[in-house]
Backbone as CSV, one residue per row, in Angstrom:
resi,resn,N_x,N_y,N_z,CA_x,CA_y,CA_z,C_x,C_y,C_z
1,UNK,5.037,-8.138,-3.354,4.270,-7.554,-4.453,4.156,-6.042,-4.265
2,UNK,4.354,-5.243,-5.366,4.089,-3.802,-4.997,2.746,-3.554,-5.361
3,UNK,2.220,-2.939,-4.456,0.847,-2.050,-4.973,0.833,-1.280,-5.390
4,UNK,0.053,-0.039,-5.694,-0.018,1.042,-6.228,-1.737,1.581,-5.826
5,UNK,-2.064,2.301,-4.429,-2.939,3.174,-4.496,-3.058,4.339,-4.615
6,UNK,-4.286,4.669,-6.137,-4.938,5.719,-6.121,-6.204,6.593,-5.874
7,UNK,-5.915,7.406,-5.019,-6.950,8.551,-4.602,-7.235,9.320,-5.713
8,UNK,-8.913,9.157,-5.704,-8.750,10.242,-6.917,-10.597,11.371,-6.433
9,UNK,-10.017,11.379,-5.277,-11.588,12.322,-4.570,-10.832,13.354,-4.590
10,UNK,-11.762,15.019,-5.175,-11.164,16.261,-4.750,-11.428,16.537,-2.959
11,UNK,-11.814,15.755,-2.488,-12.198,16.441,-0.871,-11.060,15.263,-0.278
12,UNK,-10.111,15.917,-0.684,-8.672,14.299,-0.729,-8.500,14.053,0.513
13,UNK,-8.620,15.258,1.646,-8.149,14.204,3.130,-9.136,14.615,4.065
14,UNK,-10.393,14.321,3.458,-12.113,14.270,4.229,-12.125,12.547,4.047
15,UNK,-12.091,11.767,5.283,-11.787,10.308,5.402,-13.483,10.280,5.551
16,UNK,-14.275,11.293,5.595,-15.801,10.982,5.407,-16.196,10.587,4.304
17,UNK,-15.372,10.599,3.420,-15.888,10.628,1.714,-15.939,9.460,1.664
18,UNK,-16.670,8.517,1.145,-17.298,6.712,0.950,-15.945,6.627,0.279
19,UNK,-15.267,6.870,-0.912,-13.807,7.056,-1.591,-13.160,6.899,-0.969
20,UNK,-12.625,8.132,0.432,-11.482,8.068,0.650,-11.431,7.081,1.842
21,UNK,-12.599,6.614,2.201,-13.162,5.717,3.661,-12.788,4.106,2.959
22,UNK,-13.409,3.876,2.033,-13.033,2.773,1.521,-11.365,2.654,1.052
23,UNK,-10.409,3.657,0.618,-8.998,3.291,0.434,-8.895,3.377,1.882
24,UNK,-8.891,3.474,2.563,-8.224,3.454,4.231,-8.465,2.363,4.499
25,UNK,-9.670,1.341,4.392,-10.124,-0.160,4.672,-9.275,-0.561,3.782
26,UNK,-9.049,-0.530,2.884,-8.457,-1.380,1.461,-6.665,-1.166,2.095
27,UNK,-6.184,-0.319,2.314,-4.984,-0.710,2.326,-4.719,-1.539,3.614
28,UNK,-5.882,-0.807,4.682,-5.695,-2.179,6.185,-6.070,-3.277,5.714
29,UNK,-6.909,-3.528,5.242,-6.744,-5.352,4.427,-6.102,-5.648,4.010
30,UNK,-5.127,-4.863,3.048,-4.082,-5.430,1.990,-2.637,-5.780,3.188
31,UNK,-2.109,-4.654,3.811,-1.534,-4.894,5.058,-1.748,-6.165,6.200
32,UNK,-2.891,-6.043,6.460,-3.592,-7.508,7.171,-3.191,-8.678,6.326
33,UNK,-3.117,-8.544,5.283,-2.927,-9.929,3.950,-1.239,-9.814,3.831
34,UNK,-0.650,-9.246,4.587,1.164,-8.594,4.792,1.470,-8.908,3.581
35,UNK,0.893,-7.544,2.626,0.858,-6.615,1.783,1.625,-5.623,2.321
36,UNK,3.038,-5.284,2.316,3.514,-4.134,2.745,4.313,-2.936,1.986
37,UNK,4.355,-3.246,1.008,4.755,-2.475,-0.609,4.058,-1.784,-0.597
38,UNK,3.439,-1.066,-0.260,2.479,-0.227,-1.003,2.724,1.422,-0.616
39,UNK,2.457,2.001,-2.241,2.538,3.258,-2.648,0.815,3.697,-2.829
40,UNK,0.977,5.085,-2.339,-0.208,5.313,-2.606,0.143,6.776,-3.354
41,UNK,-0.702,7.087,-3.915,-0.921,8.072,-4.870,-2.190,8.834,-4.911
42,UNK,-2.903,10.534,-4.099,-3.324,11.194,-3.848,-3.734,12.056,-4.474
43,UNK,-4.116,11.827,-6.088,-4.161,12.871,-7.307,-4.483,14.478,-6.931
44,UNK,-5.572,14.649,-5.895,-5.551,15.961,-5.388,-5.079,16.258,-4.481
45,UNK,-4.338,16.019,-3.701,-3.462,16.656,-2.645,-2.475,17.254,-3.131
46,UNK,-2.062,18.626,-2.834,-1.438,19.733,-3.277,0.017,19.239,-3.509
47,UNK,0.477,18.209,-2.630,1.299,17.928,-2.571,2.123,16.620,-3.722
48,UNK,0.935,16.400,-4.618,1.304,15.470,-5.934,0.804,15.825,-7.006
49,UNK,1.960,16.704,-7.516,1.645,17.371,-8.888,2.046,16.218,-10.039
50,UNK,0.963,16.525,-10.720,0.446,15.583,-12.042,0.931,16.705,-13.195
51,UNK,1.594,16.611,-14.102,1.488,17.721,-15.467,0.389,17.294,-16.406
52,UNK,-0.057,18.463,-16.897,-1.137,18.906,-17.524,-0.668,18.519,-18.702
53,UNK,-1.038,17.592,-19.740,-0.507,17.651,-21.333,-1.059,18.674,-21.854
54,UNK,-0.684,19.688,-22.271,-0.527,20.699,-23.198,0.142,20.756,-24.427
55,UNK,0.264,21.732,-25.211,0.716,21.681,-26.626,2.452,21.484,-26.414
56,UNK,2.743,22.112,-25.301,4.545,21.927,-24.661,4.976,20.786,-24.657
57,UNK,3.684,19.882,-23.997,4.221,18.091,-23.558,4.561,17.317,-24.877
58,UNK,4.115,17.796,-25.994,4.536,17.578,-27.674,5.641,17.894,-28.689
59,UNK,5.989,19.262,-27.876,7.249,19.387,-28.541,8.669,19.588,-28.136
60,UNK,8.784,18.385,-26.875,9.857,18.413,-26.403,11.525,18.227,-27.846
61,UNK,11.045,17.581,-28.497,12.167,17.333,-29.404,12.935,18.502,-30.186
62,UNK,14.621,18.496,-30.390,14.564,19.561,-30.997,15.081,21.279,-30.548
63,UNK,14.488,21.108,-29.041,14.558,22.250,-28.737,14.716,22.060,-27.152
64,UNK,15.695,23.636,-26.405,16.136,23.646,-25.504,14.523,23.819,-24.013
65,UNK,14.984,23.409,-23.129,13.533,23.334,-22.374,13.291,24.121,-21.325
66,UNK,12.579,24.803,-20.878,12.617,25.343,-19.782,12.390,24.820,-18.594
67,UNK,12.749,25.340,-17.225,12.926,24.968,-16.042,11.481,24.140,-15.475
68,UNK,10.390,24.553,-16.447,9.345,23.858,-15.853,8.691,22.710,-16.978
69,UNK,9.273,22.875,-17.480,9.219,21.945,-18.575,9.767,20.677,-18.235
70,UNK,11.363,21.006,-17.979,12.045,20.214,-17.394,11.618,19.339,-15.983
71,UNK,10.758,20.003,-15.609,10.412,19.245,-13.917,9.045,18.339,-14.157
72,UNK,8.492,18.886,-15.472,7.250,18.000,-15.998,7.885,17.325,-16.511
73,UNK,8.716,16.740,-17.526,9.099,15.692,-17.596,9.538,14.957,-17.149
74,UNK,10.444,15.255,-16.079,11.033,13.841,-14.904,10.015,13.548,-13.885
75,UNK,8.700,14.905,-13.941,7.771,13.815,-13.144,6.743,13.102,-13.861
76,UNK,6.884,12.957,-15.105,5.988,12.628,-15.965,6.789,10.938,-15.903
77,UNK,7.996,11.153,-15.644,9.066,9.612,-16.480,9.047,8.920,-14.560
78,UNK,8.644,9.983,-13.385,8.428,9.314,-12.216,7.148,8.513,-12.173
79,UNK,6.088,9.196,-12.593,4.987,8.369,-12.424,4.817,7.171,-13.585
80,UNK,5.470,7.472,-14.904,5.688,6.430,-15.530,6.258,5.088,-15.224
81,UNK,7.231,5.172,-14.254,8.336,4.531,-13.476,7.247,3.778,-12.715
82,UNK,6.619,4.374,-11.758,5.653,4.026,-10.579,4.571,3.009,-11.304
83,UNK,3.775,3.589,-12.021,2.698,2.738,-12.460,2.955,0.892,-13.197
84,UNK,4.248,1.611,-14.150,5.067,0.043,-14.498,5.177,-1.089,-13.774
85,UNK,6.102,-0.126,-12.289,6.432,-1.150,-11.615,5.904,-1.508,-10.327
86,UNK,4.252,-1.504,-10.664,3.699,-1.689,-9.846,2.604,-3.172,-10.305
87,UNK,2.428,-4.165,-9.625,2.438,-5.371,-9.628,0.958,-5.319,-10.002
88,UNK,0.001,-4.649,-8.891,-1.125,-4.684,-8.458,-1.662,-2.917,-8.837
89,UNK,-3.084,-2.557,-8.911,-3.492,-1.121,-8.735,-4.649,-1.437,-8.270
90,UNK,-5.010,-0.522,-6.992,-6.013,-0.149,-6.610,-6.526,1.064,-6.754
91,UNK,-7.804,1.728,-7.683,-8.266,2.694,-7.683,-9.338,3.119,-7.061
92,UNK,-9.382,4.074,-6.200,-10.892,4.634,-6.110,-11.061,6.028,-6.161
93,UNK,-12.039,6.165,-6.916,-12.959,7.384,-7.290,-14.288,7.632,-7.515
94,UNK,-14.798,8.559,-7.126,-16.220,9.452,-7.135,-16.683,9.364,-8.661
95,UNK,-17.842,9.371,-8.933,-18.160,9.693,-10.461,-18.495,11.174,-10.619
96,UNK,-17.841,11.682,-11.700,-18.082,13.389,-12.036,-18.665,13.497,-12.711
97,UNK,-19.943,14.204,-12.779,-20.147,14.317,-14.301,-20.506,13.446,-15.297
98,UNK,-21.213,12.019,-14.991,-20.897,10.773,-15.962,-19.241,10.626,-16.272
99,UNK,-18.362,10.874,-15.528,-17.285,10.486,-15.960,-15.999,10.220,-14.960
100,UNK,-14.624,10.437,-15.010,-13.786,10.631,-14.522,-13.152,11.636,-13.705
101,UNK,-12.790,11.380,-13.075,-12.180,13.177,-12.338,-11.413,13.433,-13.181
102,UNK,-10.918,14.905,-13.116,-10.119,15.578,-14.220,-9.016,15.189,-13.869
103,UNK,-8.398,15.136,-12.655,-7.065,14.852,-12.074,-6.741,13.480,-12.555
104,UNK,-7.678,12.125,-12.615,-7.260,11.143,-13.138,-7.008,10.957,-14.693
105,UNK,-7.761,11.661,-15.466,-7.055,12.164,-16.733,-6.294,12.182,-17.629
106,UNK,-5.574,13.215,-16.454,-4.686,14.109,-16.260,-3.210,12.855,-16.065
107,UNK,-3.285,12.134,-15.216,-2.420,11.365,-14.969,-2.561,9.916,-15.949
108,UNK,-3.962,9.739,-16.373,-3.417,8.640,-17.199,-2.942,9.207,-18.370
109,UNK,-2.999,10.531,-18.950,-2.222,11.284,-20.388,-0.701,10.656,-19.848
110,UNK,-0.136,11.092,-18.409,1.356,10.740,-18.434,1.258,9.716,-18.561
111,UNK,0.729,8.655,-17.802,1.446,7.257,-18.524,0.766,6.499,-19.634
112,UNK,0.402,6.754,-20.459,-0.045,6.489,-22.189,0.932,7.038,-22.986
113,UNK,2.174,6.179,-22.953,3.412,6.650,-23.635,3.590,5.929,-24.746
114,UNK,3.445,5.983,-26.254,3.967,5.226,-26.763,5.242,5.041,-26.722
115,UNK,5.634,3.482,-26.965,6.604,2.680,-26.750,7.151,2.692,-25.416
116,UNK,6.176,2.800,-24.591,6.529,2.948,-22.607,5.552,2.220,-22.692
117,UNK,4.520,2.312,-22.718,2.946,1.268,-22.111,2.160,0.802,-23.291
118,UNK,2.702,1.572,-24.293,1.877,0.545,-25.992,2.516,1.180,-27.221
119,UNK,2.428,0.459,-27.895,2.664,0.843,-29.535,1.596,0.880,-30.383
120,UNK,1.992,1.230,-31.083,1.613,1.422,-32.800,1.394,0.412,-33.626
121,UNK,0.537,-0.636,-34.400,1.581,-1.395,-35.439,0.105,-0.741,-36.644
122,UNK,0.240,-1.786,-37.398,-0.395,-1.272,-39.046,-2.066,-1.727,-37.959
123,UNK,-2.649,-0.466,-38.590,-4.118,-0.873,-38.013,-5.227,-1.060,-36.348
124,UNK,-3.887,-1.123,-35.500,-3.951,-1.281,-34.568,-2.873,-0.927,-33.695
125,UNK,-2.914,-1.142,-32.368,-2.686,-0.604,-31.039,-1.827,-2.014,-30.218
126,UNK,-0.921,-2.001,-29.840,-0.343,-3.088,-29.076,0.104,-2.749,-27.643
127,UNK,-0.861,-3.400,-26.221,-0.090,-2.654,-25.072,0.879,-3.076,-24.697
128,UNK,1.923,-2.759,-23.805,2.883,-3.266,-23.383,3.218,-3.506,-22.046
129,UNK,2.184,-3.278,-21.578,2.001,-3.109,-19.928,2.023,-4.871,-19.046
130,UNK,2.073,-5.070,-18.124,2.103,-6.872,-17.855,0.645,-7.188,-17.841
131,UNK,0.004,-7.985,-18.721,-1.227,-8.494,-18.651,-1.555,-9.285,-17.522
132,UNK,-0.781,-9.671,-16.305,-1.366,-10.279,-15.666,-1.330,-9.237,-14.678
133,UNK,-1.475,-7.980,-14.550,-1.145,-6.540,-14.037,-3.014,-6.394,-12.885
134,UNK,-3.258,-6.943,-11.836,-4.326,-6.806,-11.260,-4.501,-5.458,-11.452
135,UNK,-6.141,-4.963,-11.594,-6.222,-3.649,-11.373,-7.925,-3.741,-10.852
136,UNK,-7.677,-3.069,-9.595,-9.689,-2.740,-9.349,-9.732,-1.801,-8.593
137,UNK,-10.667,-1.458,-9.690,-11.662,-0.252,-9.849,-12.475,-0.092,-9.176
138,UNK,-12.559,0.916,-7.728,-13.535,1.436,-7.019,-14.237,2.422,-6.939
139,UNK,-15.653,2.439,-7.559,-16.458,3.581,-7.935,-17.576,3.892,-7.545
140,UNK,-17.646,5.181,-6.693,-18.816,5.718,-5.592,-19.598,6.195,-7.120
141,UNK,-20.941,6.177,-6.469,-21.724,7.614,-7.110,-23.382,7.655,-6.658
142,UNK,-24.022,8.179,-7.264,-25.056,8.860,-6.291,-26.129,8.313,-7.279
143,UNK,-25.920,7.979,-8.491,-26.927,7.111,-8.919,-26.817,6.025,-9.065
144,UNK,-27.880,4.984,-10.167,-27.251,3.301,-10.213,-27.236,3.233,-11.401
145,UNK,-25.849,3.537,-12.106,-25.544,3.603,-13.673,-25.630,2.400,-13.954
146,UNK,-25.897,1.011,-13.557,-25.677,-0.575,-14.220,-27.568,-0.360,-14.323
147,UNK,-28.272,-0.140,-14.128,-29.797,-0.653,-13.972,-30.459,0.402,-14.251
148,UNK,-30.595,1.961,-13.552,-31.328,2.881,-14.142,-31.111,3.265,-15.491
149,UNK,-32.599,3.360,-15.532,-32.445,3.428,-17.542,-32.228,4.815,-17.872
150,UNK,-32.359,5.554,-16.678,-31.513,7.137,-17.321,-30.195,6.891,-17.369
151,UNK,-29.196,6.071,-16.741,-28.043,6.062,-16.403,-27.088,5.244,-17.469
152,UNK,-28.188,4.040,-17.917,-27.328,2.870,-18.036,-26.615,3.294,-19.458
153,UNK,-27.066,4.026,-20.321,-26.436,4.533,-21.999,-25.432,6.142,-21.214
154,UNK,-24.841,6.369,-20.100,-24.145,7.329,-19.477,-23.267,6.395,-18.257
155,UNK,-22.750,4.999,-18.969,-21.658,4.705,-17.798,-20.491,4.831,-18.256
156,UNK,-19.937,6.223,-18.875,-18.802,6.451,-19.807,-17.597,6.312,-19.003
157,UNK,-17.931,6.127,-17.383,-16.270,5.758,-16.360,-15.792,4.456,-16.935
158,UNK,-16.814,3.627,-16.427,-16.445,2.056,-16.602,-15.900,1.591,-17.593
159,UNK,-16.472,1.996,-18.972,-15.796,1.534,-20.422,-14.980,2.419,-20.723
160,UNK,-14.465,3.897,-19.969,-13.334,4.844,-20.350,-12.057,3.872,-19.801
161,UNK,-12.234,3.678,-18.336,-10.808,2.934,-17.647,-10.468,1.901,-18.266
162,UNK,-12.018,0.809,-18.590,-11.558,-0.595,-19.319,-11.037,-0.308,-20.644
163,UNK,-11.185,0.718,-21.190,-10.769,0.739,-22.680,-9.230,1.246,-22.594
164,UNK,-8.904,1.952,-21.363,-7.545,2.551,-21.360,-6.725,1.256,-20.859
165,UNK,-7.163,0.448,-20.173,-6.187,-0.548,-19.729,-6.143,-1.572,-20.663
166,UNK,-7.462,-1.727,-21.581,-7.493,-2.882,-22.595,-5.759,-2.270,-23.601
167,UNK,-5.812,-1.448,-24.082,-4.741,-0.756,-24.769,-3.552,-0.607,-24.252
168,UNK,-3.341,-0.546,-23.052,-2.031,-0.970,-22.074,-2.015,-2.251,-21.876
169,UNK,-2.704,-3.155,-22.709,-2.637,-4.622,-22.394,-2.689,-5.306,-21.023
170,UNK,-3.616,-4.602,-20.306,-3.998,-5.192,-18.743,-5.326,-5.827,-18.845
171,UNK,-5.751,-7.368,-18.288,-6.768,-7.824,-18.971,-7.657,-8.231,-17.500
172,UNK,-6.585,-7.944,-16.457,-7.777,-8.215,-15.336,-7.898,-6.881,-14.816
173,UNK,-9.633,-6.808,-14.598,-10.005,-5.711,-14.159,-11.128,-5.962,-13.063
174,UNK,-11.404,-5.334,-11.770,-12.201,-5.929,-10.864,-13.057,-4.896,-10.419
175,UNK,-14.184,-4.850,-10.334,-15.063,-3.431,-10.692,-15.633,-3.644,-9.424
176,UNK,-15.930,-2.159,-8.079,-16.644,-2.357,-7.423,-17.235,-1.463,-7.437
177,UNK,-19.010,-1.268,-7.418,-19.451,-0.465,-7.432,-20.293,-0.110,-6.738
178,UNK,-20.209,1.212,-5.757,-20.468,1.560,-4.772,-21.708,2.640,-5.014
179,UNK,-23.303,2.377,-5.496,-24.052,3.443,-6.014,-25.353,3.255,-5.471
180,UNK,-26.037,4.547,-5.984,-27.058,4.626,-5.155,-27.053,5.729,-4.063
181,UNK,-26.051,6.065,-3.904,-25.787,6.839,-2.471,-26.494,7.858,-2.180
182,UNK,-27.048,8.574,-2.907,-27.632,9.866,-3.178,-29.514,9.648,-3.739
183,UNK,-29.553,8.253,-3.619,-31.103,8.215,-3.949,-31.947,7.658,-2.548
184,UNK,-32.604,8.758,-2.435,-33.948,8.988,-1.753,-34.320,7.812,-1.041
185,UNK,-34.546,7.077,-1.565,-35.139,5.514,-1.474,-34.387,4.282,-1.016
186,UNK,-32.976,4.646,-0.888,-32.159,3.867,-0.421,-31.365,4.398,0.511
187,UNK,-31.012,2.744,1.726,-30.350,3.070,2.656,-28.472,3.359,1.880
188,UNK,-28.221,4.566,2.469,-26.908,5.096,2.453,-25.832,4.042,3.228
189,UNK,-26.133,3.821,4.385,-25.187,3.096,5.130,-25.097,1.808,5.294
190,UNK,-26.236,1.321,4.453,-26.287,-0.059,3.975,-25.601,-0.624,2.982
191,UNK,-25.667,0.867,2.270,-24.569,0.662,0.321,-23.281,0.616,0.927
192,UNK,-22.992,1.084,1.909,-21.974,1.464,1.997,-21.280,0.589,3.204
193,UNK,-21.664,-0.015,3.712,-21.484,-1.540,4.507,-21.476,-2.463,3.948
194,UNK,-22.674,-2.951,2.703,-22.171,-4.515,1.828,-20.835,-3.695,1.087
195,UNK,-20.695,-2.349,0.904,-19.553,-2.234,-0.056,-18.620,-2.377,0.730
196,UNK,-18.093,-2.127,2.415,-16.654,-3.060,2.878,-16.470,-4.052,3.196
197,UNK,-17.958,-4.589,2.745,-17.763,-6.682,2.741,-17.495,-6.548,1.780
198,UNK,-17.685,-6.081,0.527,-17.374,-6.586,-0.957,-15.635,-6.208,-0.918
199,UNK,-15.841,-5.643,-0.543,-14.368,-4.981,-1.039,-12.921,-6.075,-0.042
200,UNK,-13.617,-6.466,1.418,-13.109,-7.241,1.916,-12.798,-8.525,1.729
201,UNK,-14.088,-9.384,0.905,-13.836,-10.103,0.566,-12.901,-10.182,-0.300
202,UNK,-13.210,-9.119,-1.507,-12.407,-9.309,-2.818,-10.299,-9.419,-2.493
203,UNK,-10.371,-8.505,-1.586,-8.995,-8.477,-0.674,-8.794,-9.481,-0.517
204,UNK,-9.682,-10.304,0.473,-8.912,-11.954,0.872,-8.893,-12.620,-0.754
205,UNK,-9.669,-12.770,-1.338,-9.702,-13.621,-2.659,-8.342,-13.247,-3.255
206,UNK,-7.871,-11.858,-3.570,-6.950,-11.533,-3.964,-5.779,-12.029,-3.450
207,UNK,-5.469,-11.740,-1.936,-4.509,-12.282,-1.602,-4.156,-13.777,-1.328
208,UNK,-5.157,-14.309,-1.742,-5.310,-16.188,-1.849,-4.258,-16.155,-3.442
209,UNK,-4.715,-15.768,-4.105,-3.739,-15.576,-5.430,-2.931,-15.156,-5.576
210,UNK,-2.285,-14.118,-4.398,-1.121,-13.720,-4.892,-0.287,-13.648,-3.491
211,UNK,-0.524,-14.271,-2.448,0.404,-14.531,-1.328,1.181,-16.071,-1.520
């Protein structure tokens, strides 16, 4: 089975970050479960450039391209390539802002291709992606967006990703959520201990289904 992990913390190779601490457990479990496919993907490390959709990424047709144009598109049709043919996705990321990191974005603009990952028809949206396409979602943050009532009308991550994969026609989605971290009143290293049982377990469960 191929995997596909993504990093999506800007403090990308601080293994202190609950984010980048939990993908380091997650791929030794997946490995332990001899899981050995696996790609990982580092959205901020200098070293994995994502292109920016801009007004350029629109008008490729037509017209001759320039040298950097040209290198955004074959890495735009690489990560397109990657995400396809990848069986399984594991994500984890920080919450910004009530939202997404910019870098993840950024990379789901490249692969939201029509007629690559969905179409068009009269009225509606058709994905094309494999619906039986595992994908879970690992998400730190410093408040408790499911229960606090300042939070709970501001969980715009959770229904942004589910709504982008509902439209790529991916229908399993496995949410872990790692919060609280940053409130006063709660133990830090407690959230963050049931979260590598949760996450461990969910690993073995997973690989009961797909070993």
């Amino acid at each position: 089975m191929k995997i596909l992990q993504i990093l999506c913390h800007p403090d990308y190779d601080n293994n202190n970050r609950i984010a980048n601490l939990l993908a380091n457990l997650g791929e030794k479990e997946l490995r332990k479960n001899n899981f050995i496919d696996i790609e990982t993907l580092n959205l901020y490390n200098p070293e994995c450039y994502i292109p920016i959709m801009d007004k350029n990424m629109f008008n490729y047709d037509g017209k001759e391209l320039t040298k950097g144009e040209q290198q955004d598109k074959l890495r735009q049709k690489e990560l397109l390539k990657q995400w396809k043919n990848a069986e399984a996705i594991f994500i984890y990321m920080p919450l910004h802002n009530f939202n997404v990191v910019s870098k993840f974005k950024d990379y789901i603009d490249n692969i939201m291709i029509v007629n690559e990952t969905f179409k068009c028809e009269v009225e509606t949206m058709l994905g094309l992606d494999n619906p039986d396409k595992q994908v879970t979602f690992i998400l730190t943050s410093g408040g408790e967006f499911d229960s606090h009532i300042q939070y709970v009308n501001l969980d715009f991550t959770v229904q942004y990703v589910r709504g982008i994969l509902s439209l790529l026609g991916i229908e399993k989605m496995k949410l872990i959520r790692v919060q609280g971290l940053d409130l006063a009143h709660n133990n830090k290293d407690a959230i963050v201990e049931k979260s590598k049982e949760e996450l461990k377990s969910w690993i073995a469960e997973f690989s009961k289904k797909n070993n």
